[in-house]
N, C-alpha and C positions, 0 to 999 in steps of 0.2 A: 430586395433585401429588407426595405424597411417593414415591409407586410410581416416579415418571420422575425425580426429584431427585434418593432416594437415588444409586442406582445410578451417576449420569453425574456426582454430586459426587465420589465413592469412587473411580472407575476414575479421574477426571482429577487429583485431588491425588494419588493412586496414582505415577501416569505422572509426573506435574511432581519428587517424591521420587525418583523410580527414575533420573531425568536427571540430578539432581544428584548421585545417590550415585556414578553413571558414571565421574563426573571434576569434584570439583570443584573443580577450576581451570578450568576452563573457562568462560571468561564465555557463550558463547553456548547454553551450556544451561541458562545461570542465571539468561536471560533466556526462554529456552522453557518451561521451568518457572513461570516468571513472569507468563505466558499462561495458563498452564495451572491455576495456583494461585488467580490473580486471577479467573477464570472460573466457578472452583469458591466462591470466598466470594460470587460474585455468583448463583449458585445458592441459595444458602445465604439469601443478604439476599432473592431474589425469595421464596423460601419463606415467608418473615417479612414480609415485607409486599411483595405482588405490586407491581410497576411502579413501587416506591419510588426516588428520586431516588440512593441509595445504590447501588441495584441496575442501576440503566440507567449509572451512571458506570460500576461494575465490569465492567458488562459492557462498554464500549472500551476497557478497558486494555489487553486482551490486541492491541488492533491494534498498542497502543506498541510493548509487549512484541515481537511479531511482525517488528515493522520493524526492531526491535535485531538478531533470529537472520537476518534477511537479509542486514545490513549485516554480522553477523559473521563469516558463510561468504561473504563477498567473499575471490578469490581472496589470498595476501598480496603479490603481486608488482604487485597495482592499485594505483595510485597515488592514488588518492582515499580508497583504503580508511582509512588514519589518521584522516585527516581527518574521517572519515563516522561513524568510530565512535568519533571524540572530542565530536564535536556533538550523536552519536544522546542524550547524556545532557540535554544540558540543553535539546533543541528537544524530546523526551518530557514535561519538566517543564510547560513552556510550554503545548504541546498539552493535556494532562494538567488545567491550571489553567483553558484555554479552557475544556474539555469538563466539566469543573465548573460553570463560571458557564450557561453557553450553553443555550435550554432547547432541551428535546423535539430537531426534528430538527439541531439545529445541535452538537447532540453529535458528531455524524456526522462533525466535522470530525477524528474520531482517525483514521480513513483518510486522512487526507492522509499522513503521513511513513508509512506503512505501500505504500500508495500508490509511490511515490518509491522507497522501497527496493524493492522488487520490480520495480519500471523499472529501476534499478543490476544487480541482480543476472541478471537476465534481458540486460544487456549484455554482459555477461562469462559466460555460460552454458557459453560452450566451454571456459572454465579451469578450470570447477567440478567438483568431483568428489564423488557419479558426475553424468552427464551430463543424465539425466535431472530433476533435482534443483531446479533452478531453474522448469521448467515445471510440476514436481507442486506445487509451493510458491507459483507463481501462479494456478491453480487453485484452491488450497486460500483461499489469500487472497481472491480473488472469492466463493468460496462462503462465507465468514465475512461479506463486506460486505454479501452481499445477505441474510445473516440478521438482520443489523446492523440493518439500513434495514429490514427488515418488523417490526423489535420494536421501533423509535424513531419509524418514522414512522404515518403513519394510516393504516395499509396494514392488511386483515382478510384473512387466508388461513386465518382458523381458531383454533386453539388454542394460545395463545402458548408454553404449558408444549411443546409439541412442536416449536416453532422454537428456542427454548432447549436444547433434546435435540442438533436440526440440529447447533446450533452446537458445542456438547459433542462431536459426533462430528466435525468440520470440524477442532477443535482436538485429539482425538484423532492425527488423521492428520499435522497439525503435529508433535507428538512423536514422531512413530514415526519420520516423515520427519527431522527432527534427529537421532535414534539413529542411522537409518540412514547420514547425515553423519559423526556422528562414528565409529560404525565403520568405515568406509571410512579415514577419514583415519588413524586410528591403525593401520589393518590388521589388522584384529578382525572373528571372528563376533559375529553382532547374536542369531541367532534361537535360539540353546541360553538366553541369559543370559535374553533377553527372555522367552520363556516358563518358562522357571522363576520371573521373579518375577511374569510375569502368571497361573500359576496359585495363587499365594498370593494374589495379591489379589482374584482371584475366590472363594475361597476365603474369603476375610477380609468380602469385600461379601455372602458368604450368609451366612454366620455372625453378623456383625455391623450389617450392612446391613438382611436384613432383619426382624430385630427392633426396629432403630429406625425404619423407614417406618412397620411395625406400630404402633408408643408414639404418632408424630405422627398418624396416625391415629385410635387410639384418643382422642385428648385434642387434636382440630383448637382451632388460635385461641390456645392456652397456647404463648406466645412465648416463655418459660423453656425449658420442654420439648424444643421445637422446636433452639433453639440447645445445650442439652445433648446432643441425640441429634447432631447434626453434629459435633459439639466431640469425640464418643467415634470416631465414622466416620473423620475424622481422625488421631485419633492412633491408630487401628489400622491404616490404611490408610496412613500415614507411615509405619510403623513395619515394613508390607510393602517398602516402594520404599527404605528408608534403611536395609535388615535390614544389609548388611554394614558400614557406618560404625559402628550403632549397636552391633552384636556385639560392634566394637571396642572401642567406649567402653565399655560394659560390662565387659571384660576388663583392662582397664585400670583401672577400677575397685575390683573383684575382686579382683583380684592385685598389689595397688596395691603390698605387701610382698613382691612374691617378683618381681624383674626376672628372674629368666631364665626362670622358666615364662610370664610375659607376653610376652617374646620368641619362644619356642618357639614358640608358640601364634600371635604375629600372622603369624609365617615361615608356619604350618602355612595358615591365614587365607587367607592372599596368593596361592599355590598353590591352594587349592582357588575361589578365587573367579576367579582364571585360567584354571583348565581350559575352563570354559563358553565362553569370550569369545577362547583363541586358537585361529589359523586351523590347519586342517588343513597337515598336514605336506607332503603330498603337492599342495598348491598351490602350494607354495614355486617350482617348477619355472616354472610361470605368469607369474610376476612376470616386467616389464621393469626396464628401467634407469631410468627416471624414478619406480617405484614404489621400487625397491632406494634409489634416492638416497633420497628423501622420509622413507622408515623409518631409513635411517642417521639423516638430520639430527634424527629422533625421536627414537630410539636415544640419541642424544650430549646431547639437550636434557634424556632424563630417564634421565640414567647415573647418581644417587645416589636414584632412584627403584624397589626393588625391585615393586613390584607392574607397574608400568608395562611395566618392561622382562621380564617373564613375558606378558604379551600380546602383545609385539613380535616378529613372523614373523621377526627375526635371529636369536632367540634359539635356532633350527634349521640354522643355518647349517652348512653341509658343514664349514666348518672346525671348528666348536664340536665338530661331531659326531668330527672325526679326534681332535684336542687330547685328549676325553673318555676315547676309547676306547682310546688310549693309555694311560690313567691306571688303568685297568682294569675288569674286568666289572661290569655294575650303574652303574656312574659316570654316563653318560648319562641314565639315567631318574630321575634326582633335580633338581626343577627349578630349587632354590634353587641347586646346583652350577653347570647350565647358565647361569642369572645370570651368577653370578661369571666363569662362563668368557668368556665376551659382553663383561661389561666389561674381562678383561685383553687379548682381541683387538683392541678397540676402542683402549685404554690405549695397546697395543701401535704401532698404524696414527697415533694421535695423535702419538707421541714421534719418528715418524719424519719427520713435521715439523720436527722443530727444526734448525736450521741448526747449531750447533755446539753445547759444553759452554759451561756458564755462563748470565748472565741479557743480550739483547738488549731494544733497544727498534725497533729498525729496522722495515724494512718488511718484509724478509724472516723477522721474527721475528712478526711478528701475526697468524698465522691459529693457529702453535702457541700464542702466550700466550691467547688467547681460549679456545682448546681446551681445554687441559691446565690451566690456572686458573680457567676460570666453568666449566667442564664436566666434567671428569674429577676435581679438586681441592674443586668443588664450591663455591668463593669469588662473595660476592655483594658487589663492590666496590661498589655505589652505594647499598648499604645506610646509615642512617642513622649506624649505629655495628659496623663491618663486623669480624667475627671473626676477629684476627689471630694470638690465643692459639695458639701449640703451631705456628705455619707456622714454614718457616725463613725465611735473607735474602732468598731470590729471589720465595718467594712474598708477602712484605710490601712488597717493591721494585714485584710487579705489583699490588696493588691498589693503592699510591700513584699508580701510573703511569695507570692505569685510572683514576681518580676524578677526578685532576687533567688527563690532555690525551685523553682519549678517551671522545667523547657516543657514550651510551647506543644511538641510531643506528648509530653505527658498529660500536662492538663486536657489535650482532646482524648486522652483515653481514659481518663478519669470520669469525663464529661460522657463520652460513650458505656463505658460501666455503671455511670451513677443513673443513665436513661434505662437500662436494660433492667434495674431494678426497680426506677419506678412503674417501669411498663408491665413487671411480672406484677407488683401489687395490684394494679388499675386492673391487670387481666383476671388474675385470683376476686377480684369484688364484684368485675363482670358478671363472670360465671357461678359467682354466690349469689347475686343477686336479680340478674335477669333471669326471666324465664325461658325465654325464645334461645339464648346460650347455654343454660343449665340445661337444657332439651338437648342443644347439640353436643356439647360435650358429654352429657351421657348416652347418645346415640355412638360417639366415636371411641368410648372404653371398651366394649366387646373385639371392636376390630383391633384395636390395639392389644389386648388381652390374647388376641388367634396367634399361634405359634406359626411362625414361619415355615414356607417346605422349600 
């Protein structure tokens, strides 16, 4: 057992680490990790005592876990989606508490909302992005359930430790399939990053891995032993998938006395952990207008975000590139520059929203006070006790204004219409002014001119 546990414990908390380190803000890989994690101490528990009540639990969690990343790559423009992914919390509890009490096959009921989500998301498939994404993920989802049902019910195909592996790789493809999500969505390379930290983790699971299959081995039935050797698999195999957070803390640590070398340092950090994960330049060309809006509205959501906005394929924008190289030689190939330059173009397309001097409340004033206040300003008005130190009158006028007559609802659709305008501007100056897009968009006027048959 330990020759097939180690390994498929190591690579899957590996994987579940490496999701979160990603982004973590992001709830939906915080639940794919959560599948993944949960999977791995259920390896962990069958190790310690085969077909243990502990063990058969953990191993349904990851269906919960599962139904959460479905319901959370629901497009956001569904209308059920709020909903789905405000209930996913406490109808997981529920299920979670059944599949406790319930013996042997009736555990099986954690496929239900697992289930359900993959019917949602499989309905909206065509909004999904990429396309394919909804079909590999109900796939992957049948092939967890039916590993499910041969390790919970009276079903003998053999040797459980290798349907357990099944599953291990089933939930492999889960993760990879959620990276691949959220690359897309951000507009990011997946396979430079991805394999740089999968070959430390392979790396980490010879090393580390298997001298501890070896110890369980040498010393079977020592339950102490057993759980110390996972307990070290862990934190070396965390410590692969969490390398750039943890760097961080570490440096911060370290340099607890000197702010500006810990600054230097995370600038320099940010930059090099960007390289792997942004898109080729030369793809930029590729991009539509529904991709260009989407990275705007990105773009604007994480403008006081420097790492963020170092992955974001604007931050190559032909404008950025003129602005730059105006400034003079060398100025472009510094990424933290190009940042900055992104955010005053952005600053820039924001401010021209505004309807006149001074502070409005009107309706011709809400898509720039959204903008230019939660987004460029960086004010989080419906914060508990909201940072009003060092603003001036206008900007204390709009958080009152915000807290007191505009729900939370609104202001994100304000903030979503104020991005789609500035991304039509950005895209209209594109195509005025590059050549390589002025080519392509008038390459794409005849086809669109051809009458339909």
């Amino acid at each position: 057992m330990p020759a097939i546990a180690v390994p498929v414990f190591a690579l899957t908390w590996w994987l579940g680490c490496y999701l979160v380190a990603r982004d973590p803000a992001r709830v939906v890989l915080w639940r794919a990790a959560g599948a993944l994690g949960s999977y791995a101490a259920a390896v962990a528990a069958w190790s310690i005592a085969p077909a243990s009540p502990a063990a058969r639990v953990l191993l349904c969690v990851p269906a919960l876990c599962w139904s959460g990343v479905a319901a959370g790559l629901l497009p956001r423009d569904v209308p059920e989606r709020q909903q789905v992914n405000r209930g996913w919390a406490y109808a997981s509890a529920l299920f979670l508490v059944l599949t406790a009490l319930l013996p042997g096959v009736g555990k099986l009921v954690a496929l239900a909302p697992l289930a359900g989500a993959t019917v949602l998301l499989l309905r909206y498939r065509d909004k999904v992005r990429p396309s394919s994404l909804p079909t590999a993920l109900a796939v992957a989802a049948a092939l967890y359930a039916a590993g499910l049902i041969v390790v919970l019910a009276p079903i003998d195909l053999g040797s459980a430790e290798l349907v357990l592996a099944a599953i291990g790789l089933d939930l492999l493809l889960l993760g990879f399939l959620v990276a691949v999500a959220d690359a897309t969505e951000a507009g990011e390379r997946l396979v430079p990053d991805l394999r740089r930290s999968l070959v430390t983790a392979v790396a980490a699971t010879l090393l580390c891995g298997g001298p501890a299959a070896l110890t369980m081995l040498a010393a079977p039935g020592l339950r102490t032993v057993t759980v110390l050797q996972f307990v070290l698999v862990a934190v070396v195999l965390g410590a692969a998938g969490l390398a750039v957070p943890l760097r961080a803390g570490l440096d911060r640590l370290a340099f607890l006395q000197d702010e500006r070398l810990r600054k230097d340092r995370s600038a320099l950090l940010l930059a090099a952990e960007a390289l792997p994960r942004r898109r080729e330049r030369h793809r930029m060309i590729a991009m539509d207008e529904d991709e260009f809006r989407r990275l705007t509205r990105r773009a604007l959501d994480d403008f006081g975000d420097i790492g963020r906005l170092l992955r974001n394929p604007l931050v190559d924008l032909p404008t950025v590139d003129r602005r730059l190289d105006a400034r003079g030689p060398g100025v472009a190939e510094q990424p933290l520059v190009r940042v900055a330059e992104l955010r005053a173009v952005l600053a820039e397309h924001v401010a021209k929203l505004r309807p006149a001097a001074g502070f409005g409340i009107t309706d011709e004033w809400r898509f720039y006070n959204a903008l230019h206040y939660c987004c460029v300003l960086g004010l989080r008005p419906y914060d508990r006790s909201p940072q009003t130190e060092g603003l001036n009158r206008d900007a204390r006028r709009a958080v009152d204004w915000f807290r007191r007559h505009v729900p939370r609802s609104t202001l994100r659709r304000w903030t979503a219409e104020g991005a789609d305008l500035v991304a039509a501007r950005l895209w209209r100056d594109l195509l005025s002014t590059d050549p390589r897009w002025l080519t392509r968009a008038g390459a794409g006027r005849p086809a669109a001119a051809r009458p339909s048959r």
